[in-house]
TIMI-2910 file (N, C-alpha, C, CB; in pm, 1 decimal, decimal comma, always signed):
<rs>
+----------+----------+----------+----------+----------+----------+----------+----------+----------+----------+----------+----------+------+
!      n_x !      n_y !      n_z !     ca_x !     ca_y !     ca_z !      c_x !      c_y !      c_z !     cb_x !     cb_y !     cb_z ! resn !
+----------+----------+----------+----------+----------+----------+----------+----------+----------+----------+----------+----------+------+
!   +195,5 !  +3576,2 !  -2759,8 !   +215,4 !  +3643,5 !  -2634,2 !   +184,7 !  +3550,2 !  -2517,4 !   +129,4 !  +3768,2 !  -2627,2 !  Unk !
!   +258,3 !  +3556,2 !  -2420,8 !   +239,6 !  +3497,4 !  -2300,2 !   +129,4 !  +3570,6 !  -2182,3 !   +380,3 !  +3489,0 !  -2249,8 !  Unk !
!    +70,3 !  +3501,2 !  -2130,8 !    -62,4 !  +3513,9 !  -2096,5 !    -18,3 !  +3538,3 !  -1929,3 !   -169,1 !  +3369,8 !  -2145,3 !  Unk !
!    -79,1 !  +3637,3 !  -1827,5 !     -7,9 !  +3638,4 !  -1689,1 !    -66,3 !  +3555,0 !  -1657,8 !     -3,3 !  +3744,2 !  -1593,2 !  Unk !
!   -195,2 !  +3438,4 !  -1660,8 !   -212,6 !  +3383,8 !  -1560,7 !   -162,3 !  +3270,7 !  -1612,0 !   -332,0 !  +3389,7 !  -1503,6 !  Unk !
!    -79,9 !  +3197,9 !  -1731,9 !    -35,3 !  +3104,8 !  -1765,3 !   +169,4 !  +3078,1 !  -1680,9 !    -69,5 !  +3128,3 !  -1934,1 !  Unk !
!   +167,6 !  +3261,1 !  -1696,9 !   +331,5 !  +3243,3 !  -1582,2 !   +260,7 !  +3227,3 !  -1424,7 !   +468,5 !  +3439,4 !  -1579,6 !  Unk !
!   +134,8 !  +3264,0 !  -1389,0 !   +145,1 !  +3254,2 !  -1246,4 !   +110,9 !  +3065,4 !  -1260,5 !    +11,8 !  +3378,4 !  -1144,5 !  Unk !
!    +51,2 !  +3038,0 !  -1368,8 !    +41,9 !  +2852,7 !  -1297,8 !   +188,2 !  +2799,8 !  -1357,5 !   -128,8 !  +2718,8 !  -1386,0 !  Unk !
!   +264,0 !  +2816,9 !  -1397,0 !   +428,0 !  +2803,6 !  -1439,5 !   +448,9 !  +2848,2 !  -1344,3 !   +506,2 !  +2868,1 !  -1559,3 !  Unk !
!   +489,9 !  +2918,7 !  -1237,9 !   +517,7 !  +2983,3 !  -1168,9 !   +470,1 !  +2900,7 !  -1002,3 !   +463,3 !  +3110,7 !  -1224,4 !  Unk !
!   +351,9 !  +2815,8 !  -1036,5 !   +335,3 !  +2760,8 !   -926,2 !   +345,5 !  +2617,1 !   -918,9 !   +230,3 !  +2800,0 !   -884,6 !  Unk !
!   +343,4 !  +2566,3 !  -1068,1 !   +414,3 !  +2425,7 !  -1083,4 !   +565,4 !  +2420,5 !  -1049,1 !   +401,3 !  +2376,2 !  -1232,2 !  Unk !
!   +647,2 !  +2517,2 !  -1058,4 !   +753,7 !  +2533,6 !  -1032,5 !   +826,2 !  +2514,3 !   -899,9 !   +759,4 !  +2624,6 !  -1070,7 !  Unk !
!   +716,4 !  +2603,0 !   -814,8 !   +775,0 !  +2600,0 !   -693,3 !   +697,4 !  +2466,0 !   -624,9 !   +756,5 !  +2749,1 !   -614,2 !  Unk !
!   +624,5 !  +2380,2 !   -679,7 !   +539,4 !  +2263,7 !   -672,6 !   +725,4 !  +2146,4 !   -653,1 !   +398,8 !  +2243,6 !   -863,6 !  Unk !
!   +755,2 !  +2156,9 !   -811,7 !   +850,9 !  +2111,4 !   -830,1 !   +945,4 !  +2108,5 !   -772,9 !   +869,6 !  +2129,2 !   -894,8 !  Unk !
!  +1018,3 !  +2216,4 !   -654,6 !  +1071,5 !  +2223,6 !   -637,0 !  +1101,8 !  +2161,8 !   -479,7 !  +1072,4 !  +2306,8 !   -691,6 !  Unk !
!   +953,4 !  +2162,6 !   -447,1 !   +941,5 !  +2118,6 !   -336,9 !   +919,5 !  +1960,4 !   -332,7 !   +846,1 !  +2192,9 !   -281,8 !  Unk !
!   +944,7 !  +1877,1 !   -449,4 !   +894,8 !  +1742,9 !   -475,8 !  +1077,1 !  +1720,3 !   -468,5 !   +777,2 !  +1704,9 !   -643,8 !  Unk !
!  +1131,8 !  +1803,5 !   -532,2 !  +1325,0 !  +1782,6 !   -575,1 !  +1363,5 !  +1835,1 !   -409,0 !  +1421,0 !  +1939,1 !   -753,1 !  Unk !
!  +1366,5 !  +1871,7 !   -346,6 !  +1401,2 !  +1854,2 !   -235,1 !  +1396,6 !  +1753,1 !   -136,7 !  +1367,9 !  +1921,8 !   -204,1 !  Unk !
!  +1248,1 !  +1682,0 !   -101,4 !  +1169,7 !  +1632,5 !    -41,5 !  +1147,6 !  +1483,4 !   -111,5 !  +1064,9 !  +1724,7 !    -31,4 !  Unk !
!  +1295,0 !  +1477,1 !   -191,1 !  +1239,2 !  +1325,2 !   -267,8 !  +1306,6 !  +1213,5 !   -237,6 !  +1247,9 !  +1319,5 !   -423,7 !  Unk !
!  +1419,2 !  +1197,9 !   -169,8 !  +1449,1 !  +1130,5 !    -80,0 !  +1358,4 !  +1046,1 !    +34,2 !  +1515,9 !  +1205,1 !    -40,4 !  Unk !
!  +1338,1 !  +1129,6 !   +104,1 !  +1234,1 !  +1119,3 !   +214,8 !  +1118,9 !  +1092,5 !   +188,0 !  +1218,4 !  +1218,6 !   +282,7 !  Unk !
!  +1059,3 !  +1130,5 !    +56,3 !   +948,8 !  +1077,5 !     -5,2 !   +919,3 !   +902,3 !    -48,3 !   +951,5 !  +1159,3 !   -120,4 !  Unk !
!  +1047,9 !   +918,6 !    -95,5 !  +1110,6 !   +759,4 !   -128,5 !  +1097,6 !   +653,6 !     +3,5 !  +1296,2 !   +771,8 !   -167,8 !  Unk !
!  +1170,1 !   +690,2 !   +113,3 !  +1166,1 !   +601,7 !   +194,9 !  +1020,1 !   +581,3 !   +272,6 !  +1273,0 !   +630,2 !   +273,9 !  Unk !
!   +923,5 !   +752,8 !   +250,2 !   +790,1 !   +717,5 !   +309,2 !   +737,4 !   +642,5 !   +259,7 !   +706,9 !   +794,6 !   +321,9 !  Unk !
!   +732,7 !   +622,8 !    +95,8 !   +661,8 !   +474,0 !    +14,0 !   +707,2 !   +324,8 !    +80,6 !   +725,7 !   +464,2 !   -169,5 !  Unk !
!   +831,2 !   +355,8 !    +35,5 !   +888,3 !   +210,1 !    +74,4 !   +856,5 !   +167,3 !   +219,4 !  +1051,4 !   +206,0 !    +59,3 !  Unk !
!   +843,7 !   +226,5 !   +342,8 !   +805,9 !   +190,4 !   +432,2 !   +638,6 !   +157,3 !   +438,2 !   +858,7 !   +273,7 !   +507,6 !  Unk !
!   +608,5 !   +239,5 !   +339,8 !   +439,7 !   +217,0 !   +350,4 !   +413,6 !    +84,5 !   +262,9 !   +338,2 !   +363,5 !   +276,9 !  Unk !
!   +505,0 !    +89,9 !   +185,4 !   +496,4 !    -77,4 !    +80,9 !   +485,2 !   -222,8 !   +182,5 !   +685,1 !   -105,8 !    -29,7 !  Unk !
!   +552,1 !   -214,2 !   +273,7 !   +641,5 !   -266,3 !   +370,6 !   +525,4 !   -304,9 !   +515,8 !   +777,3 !   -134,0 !   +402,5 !  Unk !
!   +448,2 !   -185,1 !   +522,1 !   +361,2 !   -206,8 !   +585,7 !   +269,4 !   -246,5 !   +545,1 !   +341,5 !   -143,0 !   +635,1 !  Unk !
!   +178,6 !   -237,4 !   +388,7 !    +93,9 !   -304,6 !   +323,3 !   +130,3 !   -525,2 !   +339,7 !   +116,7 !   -217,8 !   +154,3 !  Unk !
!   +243,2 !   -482,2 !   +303,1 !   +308,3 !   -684,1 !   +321,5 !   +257,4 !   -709,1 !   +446,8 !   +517,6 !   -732,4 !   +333,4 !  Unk !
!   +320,2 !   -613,5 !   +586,9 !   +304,3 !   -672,0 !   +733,6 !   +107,5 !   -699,1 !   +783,0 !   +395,3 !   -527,1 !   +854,8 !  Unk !
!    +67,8 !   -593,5 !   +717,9 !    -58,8 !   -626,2 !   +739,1 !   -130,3 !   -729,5 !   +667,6 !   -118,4 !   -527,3 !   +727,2 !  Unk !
!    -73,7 !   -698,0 !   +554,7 !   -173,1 !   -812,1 !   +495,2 !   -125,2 !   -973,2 !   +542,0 !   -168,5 !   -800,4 !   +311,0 !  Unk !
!    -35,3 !   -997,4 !   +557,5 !    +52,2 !  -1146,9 !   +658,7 !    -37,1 !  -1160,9 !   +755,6 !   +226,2 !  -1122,2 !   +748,7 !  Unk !
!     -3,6 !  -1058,4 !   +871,1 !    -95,1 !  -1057,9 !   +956,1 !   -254,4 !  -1110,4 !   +994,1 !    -87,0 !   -970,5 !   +955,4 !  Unk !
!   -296,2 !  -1016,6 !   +870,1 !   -427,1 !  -1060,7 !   +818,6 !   -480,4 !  -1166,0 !   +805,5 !   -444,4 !  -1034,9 !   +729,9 !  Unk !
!   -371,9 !  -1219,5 !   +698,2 !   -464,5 !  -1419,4 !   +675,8 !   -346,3 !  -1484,4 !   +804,5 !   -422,7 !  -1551,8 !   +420,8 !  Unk !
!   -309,6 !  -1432,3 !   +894,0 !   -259,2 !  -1529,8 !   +993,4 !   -403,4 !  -1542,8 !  +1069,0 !   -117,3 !  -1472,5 !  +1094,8 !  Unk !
!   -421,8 !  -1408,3 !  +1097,4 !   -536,2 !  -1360,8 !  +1183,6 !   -647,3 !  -1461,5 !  +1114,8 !   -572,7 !  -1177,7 !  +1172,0 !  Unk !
!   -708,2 !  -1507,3 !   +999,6 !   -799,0 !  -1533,3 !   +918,5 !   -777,0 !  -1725,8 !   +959,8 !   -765,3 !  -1455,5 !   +745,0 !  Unk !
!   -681,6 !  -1762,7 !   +912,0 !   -582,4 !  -1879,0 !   +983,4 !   -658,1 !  -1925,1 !  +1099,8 !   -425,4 !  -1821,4 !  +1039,1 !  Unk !
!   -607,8 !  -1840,2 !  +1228,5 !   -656,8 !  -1870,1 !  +1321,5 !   -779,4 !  -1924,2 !  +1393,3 !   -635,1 !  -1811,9 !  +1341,4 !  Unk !
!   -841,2 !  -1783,3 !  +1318,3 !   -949,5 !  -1785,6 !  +1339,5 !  -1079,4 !  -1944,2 !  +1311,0 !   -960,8 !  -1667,1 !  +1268,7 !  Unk !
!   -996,7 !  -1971,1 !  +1166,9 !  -1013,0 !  -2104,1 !  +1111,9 !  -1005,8 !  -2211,1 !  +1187,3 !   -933,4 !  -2126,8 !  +1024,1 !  Unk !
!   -856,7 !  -2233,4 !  +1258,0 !   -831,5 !  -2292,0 !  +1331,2 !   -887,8 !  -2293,5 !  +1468,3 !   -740,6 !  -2280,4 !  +1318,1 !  Unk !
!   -939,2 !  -2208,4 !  +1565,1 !   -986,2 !  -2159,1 !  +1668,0 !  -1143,7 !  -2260,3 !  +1670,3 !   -989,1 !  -1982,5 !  +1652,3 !  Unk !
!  -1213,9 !  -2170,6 !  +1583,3 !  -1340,6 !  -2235,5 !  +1531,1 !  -1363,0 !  -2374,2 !  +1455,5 !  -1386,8 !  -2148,4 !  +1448,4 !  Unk !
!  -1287,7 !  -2460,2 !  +1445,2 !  -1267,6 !  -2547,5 !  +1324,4 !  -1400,0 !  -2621,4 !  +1420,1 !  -1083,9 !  -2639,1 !  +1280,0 !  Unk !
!  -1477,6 !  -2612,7 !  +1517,4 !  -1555,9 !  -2715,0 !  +1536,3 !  -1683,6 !  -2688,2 !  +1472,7 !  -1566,3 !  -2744,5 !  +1669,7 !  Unk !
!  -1716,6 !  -2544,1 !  +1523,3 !  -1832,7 !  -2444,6 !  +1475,5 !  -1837,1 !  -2470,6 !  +1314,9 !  -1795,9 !  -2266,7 !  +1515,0 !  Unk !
!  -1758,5 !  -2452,3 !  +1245,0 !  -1721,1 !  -2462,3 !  +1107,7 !  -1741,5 !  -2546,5 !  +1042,5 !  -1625,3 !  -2452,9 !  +1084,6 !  Unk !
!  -1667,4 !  -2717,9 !  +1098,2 !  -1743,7 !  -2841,3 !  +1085,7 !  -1877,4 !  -2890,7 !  +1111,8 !  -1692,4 !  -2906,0 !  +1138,6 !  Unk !
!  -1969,7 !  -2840,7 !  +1181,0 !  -2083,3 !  -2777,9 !  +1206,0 !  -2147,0 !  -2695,4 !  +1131,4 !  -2074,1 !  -2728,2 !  +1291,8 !  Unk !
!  -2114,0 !  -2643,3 !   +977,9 !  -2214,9 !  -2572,9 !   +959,4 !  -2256,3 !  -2407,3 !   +993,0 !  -2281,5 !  -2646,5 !  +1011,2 !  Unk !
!  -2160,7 !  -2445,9 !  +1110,7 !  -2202,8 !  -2276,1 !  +1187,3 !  -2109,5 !  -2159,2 !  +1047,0 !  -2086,1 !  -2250,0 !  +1427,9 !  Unk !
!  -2168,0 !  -2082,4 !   +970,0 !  -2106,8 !  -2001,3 !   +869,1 !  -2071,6 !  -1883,4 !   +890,8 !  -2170,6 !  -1990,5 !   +774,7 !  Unk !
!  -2077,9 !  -1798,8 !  +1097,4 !  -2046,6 !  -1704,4 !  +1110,2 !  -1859,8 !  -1731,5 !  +1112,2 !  -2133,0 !  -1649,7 !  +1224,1 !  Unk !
!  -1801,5 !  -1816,4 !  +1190,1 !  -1685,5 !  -1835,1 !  +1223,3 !  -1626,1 !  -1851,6 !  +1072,2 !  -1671,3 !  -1950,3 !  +1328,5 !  Unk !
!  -1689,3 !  -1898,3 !   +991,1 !  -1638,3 !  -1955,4 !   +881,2 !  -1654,5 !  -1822,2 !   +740,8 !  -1732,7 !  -2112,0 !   +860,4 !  Unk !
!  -1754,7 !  -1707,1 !   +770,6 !  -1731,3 !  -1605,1 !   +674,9 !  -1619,4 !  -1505,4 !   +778,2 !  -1895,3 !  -1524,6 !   +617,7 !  Unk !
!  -1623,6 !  -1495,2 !   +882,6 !  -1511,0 !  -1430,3 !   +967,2 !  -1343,0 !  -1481,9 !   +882,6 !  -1531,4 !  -1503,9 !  +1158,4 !  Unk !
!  -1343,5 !  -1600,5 !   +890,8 !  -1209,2 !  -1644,6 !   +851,2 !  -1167,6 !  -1623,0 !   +685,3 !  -1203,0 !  -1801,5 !   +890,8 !  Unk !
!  -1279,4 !  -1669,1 !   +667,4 !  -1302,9 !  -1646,6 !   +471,2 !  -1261,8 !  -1472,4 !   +455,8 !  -1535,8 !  -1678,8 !   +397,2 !  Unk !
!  -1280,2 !  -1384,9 !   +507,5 !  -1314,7 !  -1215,9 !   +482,0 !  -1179,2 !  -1207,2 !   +525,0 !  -1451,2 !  -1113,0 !   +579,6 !  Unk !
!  -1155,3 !  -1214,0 !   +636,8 !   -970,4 !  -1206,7 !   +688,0 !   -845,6 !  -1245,2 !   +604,2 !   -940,8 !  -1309,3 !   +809,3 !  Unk !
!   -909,3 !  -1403,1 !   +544,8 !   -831,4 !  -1469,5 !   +460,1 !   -793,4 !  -1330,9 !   +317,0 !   -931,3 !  -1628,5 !   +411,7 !  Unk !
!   -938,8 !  -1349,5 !   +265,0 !   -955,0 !  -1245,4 !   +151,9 !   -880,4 !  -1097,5 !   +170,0 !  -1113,0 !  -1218,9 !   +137,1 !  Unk !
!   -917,0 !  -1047,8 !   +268,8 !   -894,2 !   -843,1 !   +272,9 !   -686,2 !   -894,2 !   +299,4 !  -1026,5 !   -700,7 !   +515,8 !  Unk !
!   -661,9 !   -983,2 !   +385,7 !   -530,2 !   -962,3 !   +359,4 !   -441,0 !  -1009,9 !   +268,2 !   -485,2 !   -981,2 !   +441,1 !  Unk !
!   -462,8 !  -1087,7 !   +157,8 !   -457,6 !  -1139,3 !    +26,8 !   -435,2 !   -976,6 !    -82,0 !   -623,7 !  -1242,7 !     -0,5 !  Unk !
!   -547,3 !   -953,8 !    -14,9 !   -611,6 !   -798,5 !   -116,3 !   -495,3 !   -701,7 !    -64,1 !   -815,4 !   -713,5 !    -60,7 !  Unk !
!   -443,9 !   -640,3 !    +91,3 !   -314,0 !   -610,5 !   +123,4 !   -197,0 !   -657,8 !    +41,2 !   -298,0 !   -652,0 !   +242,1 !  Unk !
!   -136,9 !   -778,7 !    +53,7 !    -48,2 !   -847,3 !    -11,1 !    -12,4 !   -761,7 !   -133,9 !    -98,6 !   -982,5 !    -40,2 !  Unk !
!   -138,7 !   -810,5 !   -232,0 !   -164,4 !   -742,0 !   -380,5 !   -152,1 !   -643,2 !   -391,7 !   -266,7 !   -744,3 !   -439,2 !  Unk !
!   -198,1 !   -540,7 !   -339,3 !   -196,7 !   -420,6 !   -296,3 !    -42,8 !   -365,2 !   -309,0 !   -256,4 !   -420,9 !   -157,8 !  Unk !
!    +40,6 !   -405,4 !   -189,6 !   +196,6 !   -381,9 !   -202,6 !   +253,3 !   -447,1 !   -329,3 !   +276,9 !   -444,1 !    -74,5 !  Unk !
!   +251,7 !   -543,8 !   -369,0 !   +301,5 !   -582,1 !   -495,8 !   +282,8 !   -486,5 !   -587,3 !   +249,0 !   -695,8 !   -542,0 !  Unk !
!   +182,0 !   -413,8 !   -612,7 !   +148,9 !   -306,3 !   -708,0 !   +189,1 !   -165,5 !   -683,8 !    +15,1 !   -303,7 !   -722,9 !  Unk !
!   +182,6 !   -124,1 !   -587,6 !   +263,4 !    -62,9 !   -545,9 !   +436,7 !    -38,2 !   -541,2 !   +219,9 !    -81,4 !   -474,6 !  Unk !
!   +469,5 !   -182,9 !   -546,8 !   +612,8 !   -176,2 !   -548,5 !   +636,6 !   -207,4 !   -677,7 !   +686,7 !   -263,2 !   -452,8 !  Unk !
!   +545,1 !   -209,3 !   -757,6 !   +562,0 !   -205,4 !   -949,5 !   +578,6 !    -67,2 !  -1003,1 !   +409,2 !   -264,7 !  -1042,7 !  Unk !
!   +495,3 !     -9,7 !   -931,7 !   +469,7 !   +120,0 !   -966,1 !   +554,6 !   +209,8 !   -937,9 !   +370,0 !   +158,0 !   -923,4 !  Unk !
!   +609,4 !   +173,0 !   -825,9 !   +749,7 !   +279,2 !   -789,0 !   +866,4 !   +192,9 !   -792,8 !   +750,0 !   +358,0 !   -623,3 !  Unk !
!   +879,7 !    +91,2 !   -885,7 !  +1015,7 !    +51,9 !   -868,4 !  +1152,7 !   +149,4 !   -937,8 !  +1012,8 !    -92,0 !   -929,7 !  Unk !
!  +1053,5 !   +243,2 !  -1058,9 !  +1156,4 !   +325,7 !  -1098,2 !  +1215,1 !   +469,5 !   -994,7 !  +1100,3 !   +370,3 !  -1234,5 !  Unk !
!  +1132,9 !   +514,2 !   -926,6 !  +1175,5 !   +585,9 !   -784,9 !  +1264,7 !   +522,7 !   -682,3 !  +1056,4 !   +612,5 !   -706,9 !  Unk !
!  +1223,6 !   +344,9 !   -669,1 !  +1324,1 !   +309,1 !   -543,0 !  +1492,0 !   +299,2 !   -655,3 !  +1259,7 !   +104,9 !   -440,1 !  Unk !
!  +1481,9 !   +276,1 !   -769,1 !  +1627,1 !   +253,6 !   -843,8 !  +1686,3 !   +389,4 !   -891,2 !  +1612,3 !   +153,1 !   -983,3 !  Unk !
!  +1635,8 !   +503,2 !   -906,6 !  +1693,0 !   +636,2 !   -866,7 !  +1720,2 !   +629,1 !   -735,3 !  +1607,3 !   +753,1 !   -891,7 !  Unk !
!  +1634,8 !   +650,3 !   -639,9 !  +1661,5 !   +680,2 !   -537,5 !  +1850,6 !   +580,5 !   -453,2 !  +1500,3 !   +651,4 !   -476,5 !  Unk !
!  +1836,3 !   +476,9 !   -486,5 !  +1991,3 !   +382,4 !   -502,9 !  +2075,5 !   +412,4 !   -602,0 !  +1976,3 !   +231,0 !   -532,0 !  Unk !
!  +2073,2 !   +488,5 !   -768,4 !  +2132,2 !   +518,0 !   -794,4 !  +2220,6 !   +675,5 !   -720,9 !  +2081,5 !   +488,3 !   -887,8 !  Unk !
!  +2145,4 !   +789,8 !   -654,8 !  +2168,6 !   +826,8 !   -574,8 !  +2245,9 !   +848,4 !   -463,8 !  +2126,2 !   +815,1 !   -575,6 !  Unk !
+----------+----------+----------+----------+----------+----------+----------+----------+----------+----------+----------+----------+------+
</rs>
């Protein structure tokens, strides 16, 4: 026998579902733009990290290790961005190739 509160969660995966099959298009392009923005930031990032390197390169040659963990951490967190989108765009590459078969 079928159980009522097993049709009301069937019943609400359903309309779950249904709202994922509508909304999956648009879902698609919200990743991919967010993939997209993970790359721009993280670029950004070790440009920013770069600079900073460059900016300070005297302090740095010096010893001074604030300018030089500033650039090191920038370098790193946007590296970690980068990676970030790469995995991301592993993970949904079978959504972006529906979504083009489409």
């Amino acid at each position: 026998m079928v159980d009522e509160e097993n049709i009301k969660r069937v019943d609400e995966l359903n309309s779950i579902f249904k709202e994922l099959i509508d909304d999956a298009e648009t879902f698609a392009k919200d990743i991919t733009s967010s993939i997209y923005l993970y790359y721009f930031a993280g670029i950004l990032t070790v440009l920013f990290g770069l600079q900073t390197g460059w900016y300070n390169r005297t302090y740095i040659s010096n010893w001074d290790l604030i300018p030089l963990f500033l650039m090191v951490a920038q370098i790193i967190i946007g590296a970690i961005l980068i990676i970030r989108g790469i995995g991301l765009k592993k993970k949904y590459s079978r959504l972006f190739e529906l979504k083009d078969r489409l």
